[in-house]
C-alpha positions in Angstrom: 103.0 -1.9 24.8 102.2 -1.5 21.2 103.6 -4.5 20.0 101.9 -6.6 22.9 98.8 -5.0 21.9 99.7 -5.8 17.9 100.5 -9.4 18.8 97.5 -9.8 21.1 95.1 -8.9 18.0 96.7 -11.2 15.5 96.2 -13.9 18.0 93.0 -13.1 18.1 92.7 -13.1 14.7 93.9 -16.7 14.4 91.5 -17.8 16.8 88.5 -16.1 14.6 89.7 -17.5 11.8 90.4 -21.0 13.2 86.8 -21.0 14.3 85.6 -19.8 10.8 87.5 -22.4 9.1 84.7 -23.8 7.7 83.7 -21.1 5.5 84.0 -21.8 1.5 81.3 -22.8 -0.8 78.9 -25.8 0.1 81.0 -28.5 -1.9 83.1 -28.8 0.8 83.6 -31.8 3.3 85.1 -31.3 6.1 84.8 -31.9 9.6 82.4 -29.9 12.2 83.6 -26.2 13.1 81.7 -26.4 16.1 81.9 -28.2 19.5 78.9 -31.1 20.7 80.2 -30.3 24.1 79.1 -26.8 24.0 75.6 -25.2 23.4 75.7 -24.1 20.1 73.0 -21.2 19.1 73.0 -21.0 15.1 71.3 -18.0 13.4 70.2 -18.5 10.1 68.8 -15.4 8.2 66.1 -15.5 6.0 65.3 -13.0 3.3 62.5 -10.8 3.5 61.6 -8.0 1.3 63.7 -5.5 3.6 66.6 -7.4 4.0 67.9 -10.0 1.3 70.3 -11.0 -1.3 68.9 -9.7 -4.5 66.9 -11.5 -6.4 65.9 -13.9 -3.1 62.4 -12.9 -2.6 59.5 -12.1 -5.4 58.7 -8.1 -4.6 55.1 -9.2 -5.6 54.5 -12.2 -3.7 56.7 -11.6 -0.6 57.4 -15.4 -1.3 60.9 -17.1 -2.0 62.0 -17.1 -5.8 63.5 -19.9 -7.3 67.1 -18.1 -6.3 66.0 -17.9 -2.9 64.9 -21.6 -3.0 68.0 -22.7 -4.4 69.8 -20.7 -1.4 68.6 -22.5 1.0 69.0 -26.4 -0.8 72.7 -25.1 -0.4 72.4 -23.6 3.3 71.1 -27.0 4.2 74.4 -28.5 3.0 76.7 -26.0 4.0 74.8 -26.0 7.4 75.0 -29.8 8.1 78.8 -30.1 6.7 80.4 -27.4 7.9 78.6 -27.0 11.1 77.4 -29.6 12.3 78.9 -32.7 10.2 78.4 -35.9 11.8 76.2 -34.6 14.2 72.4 -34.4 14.5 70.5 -31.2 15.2 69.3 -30.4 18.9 65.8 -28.4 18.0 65.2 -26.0 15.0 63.0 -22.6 15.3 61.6 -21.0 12.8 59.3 -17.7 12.9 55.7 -17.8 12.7 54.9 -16.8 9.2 51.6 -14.9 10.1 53.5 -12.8 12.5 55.2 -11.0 9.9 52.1 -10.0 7.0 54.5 -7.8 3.8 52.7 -5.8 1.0 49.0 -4.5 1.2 48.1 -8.1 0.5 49.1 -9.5 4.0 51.8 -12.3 2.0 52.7 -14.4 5.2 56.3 -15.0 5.4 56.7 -18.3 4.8 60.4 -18.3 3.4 61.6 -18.6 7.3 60.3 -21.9 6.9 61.4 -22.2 3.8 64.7 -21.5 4.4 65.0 -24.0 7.1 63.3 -27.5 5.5 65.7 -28.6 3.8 68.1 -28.9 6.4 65.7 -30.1 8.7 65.4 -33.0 6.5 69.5 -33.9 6.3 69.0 -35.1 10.1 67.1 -37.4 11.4 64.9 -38.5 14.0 63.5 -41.7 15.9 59.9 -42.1 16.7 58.6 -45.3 18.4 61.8 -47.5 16.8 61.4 -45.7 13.4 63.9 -43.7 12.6 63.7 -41.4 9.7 65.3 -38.3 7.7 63.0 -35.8 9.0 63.4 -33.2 12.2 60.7 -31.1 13.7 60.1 -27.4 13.0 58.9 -25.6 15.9 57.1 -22.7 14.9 54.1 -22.3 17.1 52.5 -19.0 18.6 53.8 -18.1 22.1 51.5 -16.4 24.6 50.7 -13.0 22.8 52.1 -13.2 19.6 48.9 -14.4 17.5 48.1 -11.5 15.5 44.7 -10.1 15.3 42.7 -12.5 12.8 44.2 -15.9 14.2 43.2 -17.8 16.2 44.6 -18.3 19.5 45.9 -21.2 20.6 44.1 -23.1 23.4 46.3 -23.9 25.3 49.4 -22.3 24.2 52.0 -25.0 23.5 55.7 -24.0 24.6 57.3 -27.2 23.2 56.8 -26.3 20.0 57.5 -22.4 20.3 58.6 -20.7 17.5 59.8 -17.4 16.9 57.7 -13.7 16.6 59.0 -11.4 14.0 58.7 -8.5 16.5 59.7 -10.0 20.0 57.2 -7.4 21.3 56.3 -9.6 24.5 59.6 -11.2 24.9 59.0 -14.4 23.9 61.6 -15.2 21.6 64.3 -14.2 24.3 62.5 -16.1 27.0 63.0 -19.5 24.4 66.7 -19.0 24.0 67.0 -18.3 27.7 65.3 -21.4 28.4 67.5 -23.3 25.7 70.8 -21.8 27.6 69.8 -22.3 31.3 69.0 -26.3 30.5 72.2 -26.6 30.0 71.7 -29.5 27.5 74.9 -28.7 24.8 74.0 -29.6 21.4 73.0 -27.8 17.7 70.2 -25.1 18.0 69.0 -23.8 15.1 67.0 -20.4 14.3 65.8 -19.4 10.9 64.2 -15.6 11.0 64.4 -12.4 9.3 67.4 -10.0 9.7 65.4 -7.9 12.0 64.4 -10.6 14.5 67.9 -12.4 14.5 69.6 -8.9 15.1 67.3 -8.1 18.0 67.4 -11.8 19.2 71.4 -11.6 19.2 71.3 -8.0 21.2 68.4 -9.5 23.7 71.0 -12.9 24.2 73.8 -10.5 24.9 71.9 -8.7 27.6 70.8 -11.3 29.1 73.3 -13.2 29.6 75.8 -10.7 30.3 78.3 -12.2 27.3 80.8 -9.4 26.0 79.9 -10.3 22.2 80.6 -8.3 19.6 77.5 -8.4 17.5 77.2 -7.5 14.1 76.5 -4.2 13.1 74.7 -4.1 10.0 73.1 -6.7 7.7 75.6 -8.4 5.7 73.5 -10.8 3.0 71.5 -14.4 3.7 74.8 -15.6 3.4 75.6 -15.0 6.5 75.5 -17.6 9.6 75.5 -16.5 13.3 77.2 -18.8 16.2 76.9 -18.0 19.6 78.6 -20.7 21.6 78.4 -21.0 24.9 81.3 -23.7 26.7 80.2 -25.6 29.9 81.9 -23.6 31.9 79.5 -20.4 30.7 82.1 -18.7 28.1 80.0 -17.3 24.9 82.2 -16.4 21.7 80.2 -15.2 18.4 81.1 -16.3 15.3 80.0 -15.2 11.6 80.4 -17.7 9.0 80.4 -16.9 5.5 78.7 -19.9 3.2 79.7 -17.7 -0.3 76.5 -19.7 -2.0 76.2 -18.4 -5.5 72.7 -20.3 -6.3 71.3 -20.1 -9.8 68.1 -18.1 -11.0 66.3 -21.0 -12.2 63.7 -23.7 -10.5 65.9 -26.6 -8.9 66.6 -29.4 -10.9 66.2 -32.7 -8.5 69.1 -35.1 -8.6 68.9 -38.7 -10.2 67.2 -41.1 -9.9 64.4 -39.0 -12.0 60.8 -39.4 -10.7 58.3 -41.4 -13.3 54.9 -41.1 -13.7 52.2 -42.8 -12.1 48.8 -44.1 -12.8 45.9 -42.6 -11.0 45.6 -46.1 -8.7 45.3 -45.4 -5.3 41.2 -44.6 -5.0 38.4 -45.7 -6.5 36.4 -43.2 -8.8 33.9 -41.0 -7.7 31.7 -38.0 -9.2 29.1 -36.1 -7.5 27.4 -33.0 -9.7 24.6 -31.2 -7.4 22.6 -29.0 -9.3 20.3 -26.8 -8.2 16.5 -27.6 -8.6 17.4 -31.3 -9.6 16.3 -33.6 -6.9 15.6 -30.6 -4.0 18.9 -29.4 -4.4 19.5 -25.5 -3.6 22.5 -24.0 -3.3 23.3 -22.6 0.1 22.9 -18.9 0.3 26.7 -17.0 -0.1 28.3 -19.7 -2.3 31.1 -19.2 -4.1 30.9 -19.1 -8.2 33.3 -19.8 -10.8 36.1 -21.1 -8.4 38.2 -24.7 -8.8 39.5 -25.9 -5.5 42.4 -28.9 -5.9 42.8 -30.5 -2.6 45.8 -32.5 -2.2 47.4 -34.3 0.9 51.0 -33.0 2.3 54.0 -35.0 1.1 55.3 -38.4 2.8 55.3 -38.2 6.3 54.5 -41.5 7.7 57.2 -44.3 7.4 55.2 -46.0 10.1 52.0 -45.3 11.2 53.1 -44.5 14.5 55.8 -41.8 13.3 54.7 -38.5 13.7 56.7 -35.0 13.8 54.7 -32.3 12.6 57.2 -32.5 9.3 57.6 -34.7 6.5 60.2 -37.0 6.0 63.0 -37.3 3.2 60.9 -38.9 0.9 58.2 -36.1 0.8 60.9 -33.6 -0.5 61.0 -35.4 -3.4 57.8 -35.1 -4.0 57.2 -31.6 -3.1 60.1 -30.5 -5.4 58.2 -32.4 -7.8 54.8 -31.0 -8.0 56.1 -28.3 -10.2 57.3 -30.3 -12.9 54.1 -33.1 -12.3 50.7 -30.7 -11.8 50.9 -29.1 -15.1 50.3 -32.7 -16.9 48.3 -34.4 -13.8 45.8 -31.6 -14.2 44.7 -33.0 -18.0 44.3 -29.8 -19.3 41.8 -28.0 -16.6 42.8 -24.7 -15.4 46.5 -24.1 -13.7 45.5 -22.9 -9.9 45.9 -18.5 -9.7 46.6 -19.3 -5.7 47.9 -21.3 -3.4 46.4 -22.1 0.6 47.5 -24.7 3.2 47.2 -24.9 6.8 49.1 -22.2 8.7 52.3 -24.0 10.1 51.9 -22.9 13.5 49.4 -24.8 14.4 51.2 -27.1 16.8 49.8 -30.3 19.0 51.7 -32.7 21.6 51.8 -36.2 21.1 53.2 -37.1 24.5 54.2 -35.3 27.9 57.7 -34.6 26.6 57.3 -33.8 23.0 55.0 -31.3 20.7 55.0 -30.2 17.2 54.1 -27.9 14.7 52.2 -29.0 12.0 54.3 -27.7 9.2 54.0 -30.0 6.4 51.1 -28.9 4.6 52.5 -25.3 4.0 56.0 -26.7 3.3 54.6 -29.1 -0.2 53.1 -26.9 -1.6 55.9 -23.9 -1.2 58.0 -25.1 -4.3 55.0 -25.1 -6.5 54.1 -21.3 -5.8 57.3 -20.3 -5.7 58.2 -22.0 -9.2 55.0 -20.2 -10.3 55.4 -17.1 -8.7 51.8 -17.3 -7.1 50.1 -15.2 -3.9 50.3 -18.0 -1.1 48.2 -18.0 1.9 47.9 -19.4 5.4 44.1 -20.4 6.7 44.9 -19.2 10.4 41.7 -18.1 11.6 40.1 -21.3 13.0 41.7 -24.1 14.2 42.2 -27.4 12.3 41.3 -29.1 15.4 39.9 -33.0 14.8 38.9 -34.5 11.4 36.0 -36.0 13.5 34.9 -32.6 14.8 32.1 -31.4 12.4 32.4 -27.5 13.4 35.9 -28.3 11.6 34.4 -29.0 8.7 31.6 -26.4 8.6 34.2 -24.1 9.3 36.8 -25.2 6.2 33.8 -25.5 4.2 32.6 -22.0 4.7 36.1 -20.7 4.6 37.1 -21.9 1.1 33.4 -22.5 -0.5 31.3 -19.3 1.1 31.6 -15.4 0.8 32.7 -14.8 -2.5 36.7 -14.2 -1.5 37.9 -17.0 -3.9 34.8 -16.4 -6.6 37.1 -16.5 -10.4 39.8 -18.3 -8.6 41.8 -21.9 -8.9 43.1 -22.8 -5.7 45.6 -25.2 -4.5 45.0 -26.8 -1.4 47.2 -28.3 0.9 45.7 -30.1 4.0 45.4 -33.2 6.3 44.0 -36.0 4.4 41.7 -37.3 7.3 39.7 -34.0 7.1 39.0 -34.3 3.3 36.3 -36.9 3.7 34.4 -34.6 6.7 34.6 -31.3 4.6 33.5 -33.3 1.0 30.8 -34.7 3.1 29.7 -31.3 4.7 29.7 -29.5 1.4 27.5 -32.1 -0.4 25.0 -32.0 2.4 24.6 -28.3 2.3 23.4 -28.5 -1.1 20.5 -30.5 0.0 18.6 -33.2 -1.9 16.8 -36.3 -2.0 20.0 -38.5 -2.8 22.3 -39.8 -0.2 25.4 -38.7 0.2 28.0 -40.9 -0.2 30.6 -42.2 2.3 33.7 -40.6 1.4 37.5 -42.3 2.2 41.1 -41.4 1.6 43.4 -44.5 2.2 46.6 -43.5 4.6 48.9 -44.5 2.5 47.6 -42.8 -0.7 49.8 -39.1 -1.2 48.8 -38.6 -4.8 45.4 -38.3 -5.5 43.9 -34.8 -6.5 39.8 -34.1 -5.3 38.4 -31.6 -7.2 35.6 -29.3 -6.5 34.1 -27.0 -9.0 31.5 -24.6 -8.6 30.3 -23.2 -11.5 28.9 -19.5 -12.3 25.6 -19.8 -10.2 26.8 -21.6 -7.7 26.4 -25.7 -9.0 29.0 -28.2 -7.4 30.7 -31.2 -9.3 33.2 -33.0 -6.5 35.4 -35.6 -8.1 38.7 -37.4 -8.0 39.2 -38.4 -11.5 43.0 -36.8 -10.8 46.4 -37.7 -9.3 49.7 -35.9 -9.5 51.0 -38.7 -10.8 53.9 -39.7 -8.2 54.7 -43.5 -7.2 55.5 -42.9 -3.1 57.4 -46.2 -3.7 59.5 -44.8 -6.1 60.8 -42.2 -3.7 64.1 -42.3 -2.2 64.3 -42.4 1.8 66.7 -39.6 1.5 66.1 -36.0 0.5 67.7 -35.1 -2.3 70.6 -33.6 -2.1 72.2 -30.0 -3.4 
């Protein structure tokens, strides 16, 4: 009986290991590990500052370090080789950032998100006959899950759900259950914290009835999670170890190298409103001393009717980039102390079968606060809504201009271009005055220009876009580049 018993587990064995034999270092390439035919739930962990591989996350900013960036140019490999290989990714989840606020600062997590874009960008997708490298990130607030301070969506968009960090109202469980009892087989995959992927897997388990043996503790972001579930209803867990050793040091992008670019795309402009001069007054509550950079998300468009909530290939590039490009596109005016952009989950359908989150704006200008270990924020308590909506504007305008929150700071900015002209417009017209103001534009095909507004130490406003970062889109490879 003891030897049946002894045989029976090294069988076992060789079936674990069989279905593990993709684990090694990215380099690798080989074929797929896992079955298309079966549904295939893959748990990628993110680090937090609880549970990570040292050195992953900045204790200060609770935002990726270069490491942790690095980490996750590899996952995306290792992921798409060794996983999935030839075949394209089903649907991708990622958590919410402002559900899960770290330090007395309220840091949103954004290296979830993080962790994932890269590998959303090795697959591809085909909107309207364009097809392009670029896969939707659902990450949008479930019923409940908002936290106190954002706003709540209206109405609540389950095809872009993403994940909660504390599945207090059963969302997250009621996702994956919804993902298993379609039936549709395929790649799903999940980026979260430790301690959402650990409940998620104990919640699947449950549910489902599967006899899994889950992990006990955390074992490092190196760490992959399979649960697989055959058409006939069988679930097996796997754990694959990638063994990623990523360097310390910002990413170095691949050839070709990116060149510089002229500052071509708009015509000049300069408004200076100063108050007293021509019945200008500045509104009451306005900011002082601040610098706000407002720059467009990366390359998203390949046609003007693709649209996925992400960017595409291309836009990697370039948000890689910035960090290496601002420094000199910024002429010597202050570097920015803090970093903003649009909070991911915001999410919209585009058509009866198919929503998004719009994720892009957060995701260009990641690299650049994590290569310069900046506080990163989400603007999540009003909704982006329409560029043509003017309580929009009012309400970005008062948000980054008004109450004296970013007084003595330089911020980056990353938003929708079409709502640029709108807020510009709003701002100037608050200051008063007999002049005009003038009819603003941003040209859809135009990612590099920099706006700049400056408010000086009463209050004066000087709006101009004399900058670019100084990136030919046309220079940019369809591809993402790859690690």
């Amino acid at each position: 009986m003891k030897r049946i018993s002894f045989v029976w587990s090294l069988f076992l064995i060789l079936v674990l290991t069989l279905f593990a034999g993709c684990e090694g270092s990215s380099g690798s390439n080989i074929n797929a590990a896992l079955s298309a035919d079966n549904i295939n739930l893959i748990f990628v962990v993110s680090p937090d500052l609880a549970y990570q591989t040292p050195g992953d996350i900045n204790p200060d900013t609770a935002n990726l370090t270069s490491q942790g960036l690095q980490r996750s140019l590899l996952m995306a490999t290792y992921l798409k080789t060794h996983l999935l290989g030839t075949n394209n990714v089903t649907g991708i989840y990622a958590l919410a950032p402002m559900t899960h606020l770290q330090t007395a600062n309220n840091y949103p997590d954004m290296a979830a998100i993080g962790f994932i874009q890269q590998f959303a960008l090795l697959n591809q997708i085909t909107i309207q006959d364009t097809t392009a490298n670029s896969y939707p990130i659902n990450t949008a607030y479930a019923p409940g899950d908002a936290p106190v301070g954002v706003v709540e969506p209206s109405p609540y968009i389950p095809g872009a759900q993403g994940l909660a960090f504390n599945d207090a109202h059963e969302n997250n469980i009621a996702l994956v259950t919804r993902i298993i009892n379609s039936n549709q087989p395929g790649f799903y995959v999940f980026s979260a914290p430790w301690e959402t992927i650990s409940g998620l897997l104990t919640n699947i388990k449950t549910a489902g009835g599967y006899n899994l043996n889950l992990p006990a503790a955390y074992m490092g972001t190196n760490y992959v999670y399979v649960i697989s579930i055959t058409p006939k209803g069988f679930a097996s867990l796997a754990a694959f170890d990638s063994k990623l050793n990523p360097p310390a040091t910002y990413p170095v992008l691949p050839p070709p190298p990116i060149v510089n670019a002229a500052c071509t795309k708009q015509d000049y402009f300069s408004y200076t409103l100063i108050d007293g001069v021509n019945g200008v007054k500045i509104p009451a509550g306005a900011n002082t001393n601040q610098t706000v950079y407002l720059i467009r998300h990366a390359e998203a468009h390949p046609s003007s009717s693709f649209e996925d909530g992400n960017f595409v290939g291309a836009g990697q590039w370039r948000a890689l980039s910035l960090p290496n490009f601002l420094p000199s596109a910024l002429r010597g005016q202050p570097s920015p102390t803090v970093v903003y952009a649009i909070d991911p989950a915001q999410s919209f359908t585009l058509a009866a079968d198919f929503s998004v989150s719009y994720v892009r704006p957060s995701l260009t200008v990641l690299p650049y606060a994590i290569a310069n270990n900046l506080p990163y924020y989400l603007v999540s308590s009003f909704y982006i809504g329409q560029a043509t909506d003017p309580g929009v504007a009012k309400a970005t305008s008062d948000f980054l201009f008004t109450g004296g929150n970013l007084s003595n700071q330089t911020v980056l900015l990353a938003w929708e271009h079409e709502h640029y002209p709108p807020l510009i417009t709003y701002l100037l017209q608050s200051y008063g005055g007999s002049d005009p103001v003038p009819a603003l534009f941003w040209p859809h095909s135009d990612y590099d220009t920099i706006w700049t507004v400056k408010l000086d130490a009463q209050g004066n406003l000087t709006v101009n876009n004399a900058l670019c970062e100084g990136i030919d889109s046309t220079a940019l490879p369809a591809a993402a580049p790859q690690f």
